[in-house]
C-alpha positions as CSV (number, residue, x, y, z in Angstrom):
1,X,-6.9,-13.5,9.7
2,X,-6.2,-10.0,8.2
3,X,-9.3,-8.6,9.9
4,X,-8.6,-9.9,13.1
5,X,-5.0,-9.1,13.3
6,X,-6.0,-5.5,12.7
7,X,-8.3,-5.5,15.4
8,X,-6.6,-6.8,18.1
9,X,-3.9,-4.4,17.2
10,X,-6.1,-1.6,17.3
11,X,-7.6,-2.3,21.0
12,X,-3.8,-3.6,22.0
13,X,-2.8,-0.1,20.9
14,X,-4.9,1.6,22.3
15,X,-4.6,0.6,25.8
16,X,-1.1,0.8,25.3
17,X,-1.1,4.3,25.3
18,X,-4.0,4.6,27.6
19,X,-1.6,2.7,30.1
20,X,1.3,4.4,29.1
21,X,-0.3,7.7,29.6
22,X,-1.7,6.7,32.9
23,X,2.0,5.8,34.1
24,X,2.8,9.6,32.7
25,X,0.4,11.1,35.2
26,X,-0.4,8.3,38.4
27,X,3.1,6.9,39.1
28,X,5.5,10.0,37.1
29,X,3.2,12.6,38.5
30,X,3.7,14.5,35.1
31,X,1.1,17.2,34.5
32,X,-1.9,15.7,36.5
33,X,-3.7,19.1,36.0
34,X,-3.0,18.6,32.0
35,X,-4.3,15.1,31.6
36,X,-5.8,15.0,28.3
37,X,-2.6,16.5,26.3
38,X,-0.6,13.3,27.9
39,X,-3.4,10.7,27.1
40,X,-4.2,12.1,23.8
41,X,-0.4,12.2,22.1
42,X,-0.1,8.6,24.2
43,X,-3.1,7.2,22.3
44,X,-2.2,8.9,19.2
45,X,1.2,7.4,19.3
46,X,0.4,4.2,20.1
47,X,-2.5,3.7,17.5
48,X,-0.4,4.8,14.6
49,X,2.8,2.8,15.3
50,X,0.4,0.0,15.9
51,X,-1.5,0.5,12.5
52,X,1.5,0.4,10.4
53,X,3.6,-2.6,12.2
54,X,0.8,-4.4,11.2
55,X,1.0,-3.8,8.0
56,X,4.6,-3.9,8.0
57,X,4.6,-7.5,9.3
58,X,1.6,-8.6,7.0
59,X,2.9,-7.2,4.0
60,X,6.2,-9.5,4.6
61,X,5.1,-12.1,7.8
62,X,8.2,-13.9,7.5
63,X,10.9,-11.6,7.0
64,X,11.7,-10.2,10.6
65,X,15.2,-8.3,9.7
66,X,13.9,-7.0,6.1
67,X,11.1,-5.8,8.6
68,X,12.8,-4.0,11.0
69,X,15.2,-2.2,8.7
70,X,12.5,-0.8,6.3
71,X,9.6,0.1,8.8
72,X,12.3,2.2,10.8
73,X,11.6,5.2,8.3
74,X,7.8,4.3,8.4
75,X,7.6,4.1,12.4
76,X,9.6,7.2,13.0
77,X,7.4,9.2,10.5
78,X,4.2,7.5,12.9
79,X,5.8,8.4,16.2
80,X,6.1,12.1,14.8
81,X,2.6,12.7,13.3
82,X,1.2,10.8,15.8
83,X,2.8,13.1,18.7
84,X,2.2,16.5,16.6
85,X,-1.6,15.7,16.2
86,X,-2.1,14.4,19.7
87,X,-0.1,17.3,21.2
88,X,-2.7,19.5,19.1
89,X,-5.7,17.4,19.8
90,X,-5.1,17.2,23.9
91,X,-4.2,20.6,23.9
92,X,-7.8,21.7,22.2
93,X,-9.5,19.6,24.1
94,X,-7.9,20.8,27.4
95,X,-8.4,24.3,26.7
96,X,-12.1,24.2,25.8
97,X,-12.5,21.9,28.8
98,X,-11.2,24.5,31.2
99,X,-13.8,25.5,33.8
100,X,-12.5,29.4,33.8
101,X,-12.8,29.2,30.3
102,X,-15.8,27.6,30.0
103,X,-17.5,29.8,32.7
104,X,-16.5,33.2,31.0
105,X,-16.5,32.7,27.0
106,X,-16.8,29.0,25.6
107,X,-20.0,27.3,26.2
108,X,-19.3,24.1,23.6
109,X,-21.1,20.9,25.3
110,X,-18.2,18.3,26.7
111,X,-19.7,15.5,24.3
112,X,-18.6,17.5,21.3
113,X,-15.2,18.7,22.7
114,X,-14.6,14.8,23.2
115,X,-16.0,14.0,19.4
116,X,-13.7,16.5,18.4
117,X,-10.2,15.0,20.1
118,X,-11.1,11.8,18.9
119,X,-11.6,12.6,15.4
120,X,-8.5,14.5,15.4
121,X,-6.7,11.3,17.0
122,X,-8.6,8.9,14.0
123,X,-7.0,11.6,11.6
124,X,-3.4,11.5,12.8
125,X,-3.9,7.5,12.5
126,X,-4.9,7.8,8.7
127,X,-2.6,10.5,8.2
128,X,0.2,7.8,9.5
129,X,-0.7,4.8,7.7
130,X,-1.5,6.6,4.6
131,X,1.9,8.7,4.5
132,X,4.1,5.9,5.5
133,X,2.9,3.8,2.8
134,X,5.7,5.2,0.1
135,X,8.2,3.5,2.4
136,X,6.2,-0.1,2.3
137,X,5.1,-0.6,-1.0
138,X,6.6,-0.1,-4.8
139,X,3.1,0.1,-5.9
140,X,3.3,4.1,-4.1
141,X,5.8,4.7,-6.9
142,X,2.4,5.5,-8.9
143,X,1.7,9.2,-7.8
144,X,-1.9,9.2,-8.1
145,X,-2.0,6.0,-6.3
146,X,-0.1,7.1,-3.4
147,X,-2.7,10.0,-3.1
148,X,-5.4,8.2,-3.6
149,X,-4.5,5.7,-0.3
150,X,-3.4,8.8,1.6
151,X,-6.8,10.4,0.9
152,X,-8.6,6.9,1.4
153,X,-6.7,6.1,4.8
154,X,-7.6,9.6,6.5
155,X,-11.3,10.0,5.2
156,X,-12.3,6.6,6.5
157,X,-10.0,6.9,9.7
158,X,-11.7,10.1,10.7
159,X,-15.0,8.6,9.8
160,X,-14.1,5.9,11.8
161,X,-13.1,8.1,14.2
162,X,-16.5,10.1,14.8
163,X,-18.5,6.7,14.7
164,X,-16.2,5.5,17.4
165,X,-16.7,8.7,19.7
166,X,-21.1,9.2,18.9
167,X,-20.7,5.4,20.2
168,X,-18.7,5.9,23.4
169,X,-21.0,8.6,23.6
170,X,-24.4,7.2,23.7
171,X,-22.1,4.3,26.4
172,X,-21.0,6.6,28.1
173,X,-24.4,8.6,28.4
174,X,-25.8,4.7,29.9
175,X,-23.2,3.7,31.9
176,X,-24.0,7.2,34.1
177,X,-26.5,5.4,36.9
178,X,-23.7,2.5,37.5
179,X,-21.3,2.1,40.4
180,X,-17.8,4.7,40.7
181,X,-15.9,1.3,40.4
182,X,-17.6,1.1,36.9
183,X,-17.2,4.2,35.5
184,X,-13.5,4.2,35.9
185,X,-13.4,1.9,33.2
186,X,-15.1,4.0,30.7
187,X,-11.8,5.7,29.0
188,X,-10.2,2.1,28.5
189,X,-13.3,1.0,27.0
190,X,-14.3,3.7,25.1
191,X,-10.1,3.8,23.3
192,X,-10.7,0.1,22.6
193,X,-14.1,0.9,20.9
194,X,-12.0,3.5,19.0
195,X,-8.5,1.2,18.2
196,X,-11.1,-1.9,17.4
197,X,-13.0,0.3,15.0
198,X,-10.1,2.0,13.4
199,X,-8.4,-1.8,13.0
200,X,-11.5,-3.1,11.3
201,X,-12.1,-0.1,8.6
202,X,-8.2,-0.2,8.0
203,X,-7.8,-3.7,7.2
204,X,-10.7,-3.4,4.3
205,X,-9.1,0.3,3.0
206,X,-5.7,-0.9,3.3
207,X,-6.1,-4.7,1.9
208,X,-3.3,-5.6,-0.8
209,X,-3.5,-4.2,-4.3
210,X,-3.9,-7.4,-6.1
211,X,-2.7,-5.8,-9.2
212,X,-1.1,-7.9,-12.2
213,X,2.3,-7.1,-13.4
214,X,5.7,-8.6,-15.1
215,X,8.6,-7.9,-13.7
216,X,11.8,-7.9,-15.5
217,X,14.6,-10.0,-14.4
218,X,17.5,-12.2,-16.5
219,X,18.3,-9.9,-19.5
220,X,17.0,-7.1,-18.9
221,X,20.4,-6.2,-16.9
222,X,21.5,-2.6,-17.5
223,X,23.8,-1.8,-20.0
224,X,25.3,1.9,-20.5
225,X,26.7,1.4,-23.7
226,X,24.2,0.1,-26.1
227,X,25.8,-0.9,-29.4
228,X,22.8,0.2,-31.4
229,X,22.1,3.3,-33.3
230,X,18.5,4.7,-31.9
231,X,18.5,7.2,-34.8
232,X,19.0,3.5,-37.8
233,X,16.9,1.3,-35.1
234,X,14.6,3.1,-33.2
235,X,13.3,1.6,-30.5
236,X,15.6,-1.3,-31.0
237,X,16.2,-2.5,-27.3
238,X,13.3,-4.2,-24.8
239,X,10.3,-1.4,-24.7
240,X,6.9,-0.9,-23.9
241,X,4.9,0.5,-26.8
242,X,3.0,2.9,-24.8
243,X,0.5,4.0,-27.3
244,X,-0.5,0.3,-28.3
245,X,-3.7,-0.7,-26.8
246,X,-4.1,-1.8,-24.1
247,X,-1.6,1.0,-22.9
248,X,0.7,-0.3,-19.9
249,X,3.2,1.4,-17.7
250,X,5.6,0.8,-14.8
251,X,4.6,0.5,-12.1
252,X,7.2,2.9,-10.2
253,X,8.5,4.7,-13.1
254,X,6.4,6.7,-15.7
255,X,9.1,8.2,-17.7
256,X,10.3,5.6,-19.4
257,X,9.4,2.8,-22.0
258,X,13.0,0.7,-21.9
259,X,12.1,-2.4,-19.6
260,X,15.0,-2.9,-17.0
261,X,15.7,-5.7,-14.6
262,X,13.5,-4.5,-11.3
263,X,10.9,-2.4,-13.1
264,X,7.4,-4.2,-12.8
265,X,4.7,-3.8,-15.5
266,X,1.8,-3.3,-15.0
267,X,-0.5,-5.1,-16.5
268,X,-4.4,-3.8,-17.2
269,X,-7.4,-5.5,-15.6
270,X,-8.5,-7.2,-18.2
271,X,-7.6,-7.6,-21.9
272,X,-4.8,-9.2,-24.4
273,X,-1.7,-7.9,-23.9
274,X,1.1,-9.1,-27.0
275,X,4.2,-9.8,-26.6
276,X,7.0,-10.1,-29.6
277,X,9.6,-7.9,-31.7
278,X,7.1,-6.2,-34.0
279,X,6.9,-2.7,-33.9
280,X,4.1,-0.1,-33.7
281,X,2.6,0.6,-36.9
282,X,-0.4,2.4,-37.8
283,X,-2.5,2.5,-40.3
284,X,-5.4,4.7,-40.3
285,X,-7.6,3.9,-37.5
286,X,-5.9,0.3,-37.1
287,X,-2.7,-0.4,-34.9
288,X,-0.5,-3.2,-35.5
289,X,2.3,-3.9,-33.2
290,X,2.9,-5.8,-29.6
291,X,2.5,-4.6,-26.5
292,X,5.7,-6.1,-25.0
293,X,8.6,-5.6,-27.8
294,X,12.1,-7.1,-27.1
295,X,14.6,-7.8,-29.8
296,X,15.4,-10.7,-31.6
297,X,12.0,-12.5,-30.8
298,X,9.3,-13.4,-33.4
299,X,7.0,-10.5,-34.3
300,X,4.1,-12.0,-32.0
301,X,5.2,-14.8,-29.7
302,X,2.7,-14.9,-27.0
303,X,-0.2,-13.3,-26.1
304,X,-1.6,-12.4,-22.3
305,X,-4.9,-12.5,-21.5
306,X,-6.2,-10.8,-18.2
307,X,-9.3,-11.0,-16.9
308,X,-10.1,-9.9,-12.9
309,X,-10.1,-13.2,-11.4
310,X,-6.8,-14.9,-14.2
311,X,-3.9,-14.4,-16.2
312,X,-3.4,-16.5,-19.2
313,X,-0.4,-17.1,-21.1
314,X,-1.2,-18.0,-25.0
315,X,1.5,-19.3,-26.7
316,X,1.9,-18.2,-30.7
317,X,1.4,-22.0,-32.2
318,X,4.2,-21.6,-34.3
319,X,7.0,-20.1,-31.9
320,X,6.0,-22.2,-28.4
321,X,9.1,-23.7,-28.4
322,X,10.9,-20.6,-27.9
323,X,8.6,-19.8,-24.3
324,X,10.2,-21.3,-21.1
325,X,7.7,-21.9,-17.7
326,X,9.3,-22.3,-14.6
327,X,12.3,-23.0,-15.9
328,X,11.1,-25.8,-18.4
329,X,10.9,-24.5,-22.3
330,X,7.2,-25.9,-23.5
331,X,6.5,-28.3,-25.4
332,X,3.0,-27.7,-27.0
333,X,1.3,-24.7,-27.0
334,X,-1.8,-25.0,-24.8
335,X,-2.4,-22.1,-22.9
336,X,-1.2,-21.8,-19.2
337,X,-2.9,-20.0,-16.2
338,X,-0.2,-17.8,-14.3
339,X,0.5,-17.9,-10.8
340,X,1.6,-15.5,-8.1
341,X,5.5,-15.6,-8.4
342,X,5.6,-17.5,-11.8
343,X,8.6,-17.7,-14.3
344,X,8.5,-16.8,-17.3
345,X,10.9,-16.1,-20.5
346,X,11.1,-16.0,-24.2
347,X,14.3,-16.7,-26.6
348,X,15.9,-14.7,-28.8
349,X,18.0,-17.1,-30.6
350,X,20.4,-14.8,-32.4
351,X,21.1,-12.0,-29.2
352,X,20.5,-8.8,-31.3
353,X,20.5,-6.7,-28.4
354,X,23.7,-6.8,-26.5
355,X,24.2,-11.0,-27.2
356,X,21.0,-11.6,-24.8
357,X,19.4,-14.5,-25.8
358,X,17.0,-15.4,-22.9
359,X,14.7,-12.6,-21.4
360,X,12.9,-13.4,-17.7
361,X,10.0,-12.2,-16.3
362,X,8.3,-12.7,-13.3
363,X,4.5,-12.4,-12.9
364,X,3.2,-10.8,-10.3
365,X,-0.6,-10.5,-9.3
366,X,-0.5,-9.0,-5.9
367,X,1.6,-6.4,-4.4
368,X,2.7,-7.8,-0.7
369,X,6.5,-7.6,-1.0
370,X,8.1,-3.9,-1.0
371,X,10.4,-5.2,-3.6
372,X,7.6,-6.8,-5.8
């Protein structure tokens, strides 16, 4: 359903601003002897907004107001590149399509003056999705992960983009013996080629992070004044122990190790992840600790194991009875497979940090919601 969505947003952009741009120049009048910088900054426009509504509505399909007040950033930051790169690719392509200019100095073939503009318009798309993402997702909290989409989004948008254009090429090159009546359709086609394309390669390059994380909820509020002494009990408040194997982090903030309610966790791929009060200790070569230390619980009450395709929750045999699923505390410890949106939280039956005694988490294993 993804794919298909993206690809009928594509085409439906694209002859959006082919129509709007057609309107600009047939009924307005506007610039008829400048026609390509009004239908390039049309298309350009049109296909970015289009490209990130999309993912705007998919990443939260049923939450129209949430929608609209979070993609206004997002679609304002699309209508802007989209216009500045169109503006530039229209105007390159009108200049080096300019009989004077092509009689006295340039001498580049139309085909290529075309590949150009399009792959300039492909770039502005990429550009727009990939940007845009830091407004959509908390997963773009992680600065090398933002980059990486941004890079990701415009190399295979421009790729897409010059595939798309050597195509309409080759079509257009064929459709030259058929009828006037014919040929007039050959822009709206070859945009479509170009939005269908650009909606297919997105919706792979853009697909949902499915990565696995805890996030912090019931007490894990924040609290300015802690009544502890750092300096007697260090690191005697709800922490990640960066340095244990495997090493985790938060997913939007990377300067930090105290868990607070709202900061996810991410989690690693694969691996056991511990969770419990005992501290980081190490001993030669060996490490002995948990991963996931909070106050006032046993030194190891649970373990997670993560494997690509599962989470499993592993309750310590002996402290089970201090684990609570879905709002239920267990009642033997056989191991549980986690679920997208899951509830889970441990006791701390004598609240040494700030009278807490029941610590929530929520398990995540895809990144859809901008608040996940």
């Amino acid at each position: 359903m993804r794919i298909y969505l993206y690809i009928l947003s594509g085409i439906t952009s694209a002859l959006i601003g082919w129509s709007l741009g057609q309107f600009i120049l047939s009924d307005l009048g506007w610039l008829q002897k400048l026609p390509e910088l009004v239908l390039f900054p049309c298309i350009a426009i049109s296909l970015a907004v289009g490209v990130v509504a999309t993912d705007i509505f998919l990443s939260n399909p049923t939450r129209f107001k949430r929608n609209f007040s979070r993609g206004i950033i997002p679609l304002t930051l699309a209508v802007g590149l989209g216009l500045l790169i169109g503006i530039i690719s229209g105007g390159l392509v009108q200049i080096l399509l300019n009989p004077q200019l092509r009689n006295q100095v340039i001498t580049v073939p139309d085909e290529f003056v075309r590949i150009v503009g399009w792959i300039l318009i492909g770039g502005a798309v990429g550009l727009a999705e990939g940007w845009t993402w830091r407004w959509r997702s908390i997963e773009a909290g992680d600065k090398r992960r933002f980059w990486q989409r941004l890079a990701i989004s415009f190399t295979t948008s421009i790729l897409t983009a010059l595939l798309a254009a050597i195509i309409f090429e080759w079509l257009r090159q064929k459709m030259g013996g058929m009828p006037t009546a014919l040929k007039a359709w050959e822009d709206p086609i070859g945009f479509s080629l170009l939005g269908g394309l650009l909606g297919l390669v997105l919706s792979f390059s853009t697909s949902p992070s499915h990565l696995v994380a805890l996030r912090a909820g019931a007490g894990f509020e924040y609290t300015e004044n802690i009544n502890i002494s750092h300096s007697q009990t260090p690191n005697n408040y709800p922490h990640i122990q960066k340095e244990f194997q495997p090493k985790l982090k938060f997913v939007s903030n990377d300067f930090t190790d105290k868990i607070e309610e709202g900061l996810s966790i991410q989690l690693p791929a694969r691996g056991r992840v511990k969770i419990g009060s005992a501290q980081l200790k190490i001993l030669g070569s060996q490490q002995f600790g948990v991963n996931i230390c909070i106050p006032g619980l046993p030194l190891h009450i649970a373990d997670l194991d993560l494997a690509p395709s599962q989470t499993i929750l592993v309750p310590n045999i002996k402290f089970f009875s201090k684990i609570e699923y879905q709002g239920a505390p267990l009642t033997e410890s056989t191991p549980i497979k986690l679920k997208h949106n899951d509830l889970i939280a441990f006791y701390a039956e004598n609240g040494v940090y700030n009278g807490k005694k029941l610590f929530r988490f929520v398990y995540y294993n895809r990144f859809l919601d901008p608040q996940g």
